[in-house]
C-alpha positions, -999 to 999 in steps of 0.1 A, spaced: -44 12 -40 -30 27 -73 -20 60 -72 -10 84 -99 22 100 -99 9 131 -98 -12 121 -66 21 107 -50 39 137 -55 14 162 -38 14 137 -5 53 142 -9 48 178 -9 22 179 19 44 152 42 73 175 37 52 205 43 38 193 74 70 178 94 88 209 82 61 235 96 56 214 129 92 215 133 97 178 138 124 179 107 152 196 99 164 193 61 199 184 59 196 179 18 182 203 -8 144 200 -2 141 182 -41 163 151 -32 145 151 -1 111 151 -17 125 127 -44 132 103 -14 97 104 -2 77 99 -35 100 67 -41 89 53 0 54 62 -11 55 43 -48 72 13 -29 44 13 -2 17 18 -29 34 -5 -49 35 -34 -24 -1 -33 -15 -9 -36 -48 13 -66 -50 -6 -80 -19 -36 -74 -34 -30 -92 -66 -14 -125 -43 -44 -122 -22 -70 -122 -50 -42 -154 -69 -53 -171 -29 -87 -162 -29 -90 -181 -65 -74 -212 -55 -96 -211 -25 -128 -210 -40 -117 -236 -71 -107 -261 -38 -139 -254 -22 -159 -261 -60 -165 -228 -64 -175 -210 -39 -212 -208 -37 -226 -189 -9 -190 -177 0 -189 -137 7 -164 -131 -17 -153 -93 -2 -154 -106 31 -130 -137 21 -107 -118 2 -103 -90 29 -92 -120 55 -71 -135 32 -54 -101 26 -52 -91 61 -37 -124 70 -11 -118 44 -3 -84 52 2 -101 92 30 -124 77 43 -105 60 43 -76 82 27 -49 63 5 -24 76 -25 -20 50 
């Protein structure tokens, strides 16, 4: 899933927000490094399901050329195993 920087701040802010109000954190750096720290896990997460999207679609490709093409193959269906079997070995949560 792409998302904007802008949409990966404001789930920074509202993570922060959230553990901070719940008192399940307790800053122990100024709250912008903190939040810095955050948007970067969030970009990297983002950032490698879009990776395991792209390898599962390169898989999916191959697939369908082996098979001649695919007829009558549920395309959406295919990819989503493929991408979920993927995201299994490589253990990512998606």
């Amino acid at each position: 899933m792409r998302l904007k920087e802008a949409q990966i701040a404001r789930l920074a802010e509202q993570v922060l927000e959230r553990l901070t109000d719940a008192g399940l954190i307790t800053l122990k750096a100024e709250r912008g490094i903190v939040l810095d720290r955050i948007k970067g896990v969030v970009a990297a997460d983002a950032q490698g399901e879009d990776n395991l999207e792209k390898e599962a679609e390169r898989l999916l490709e191959q697939t369908l050329r082996s098979m001649g093409g695919g007829i009558g193959i549920d395309r959406h269906k295919m990819l989503k195993m493929i991408k979920e079997r993927l995201a299994k070995e490589k253990g990512i949560v998606i």
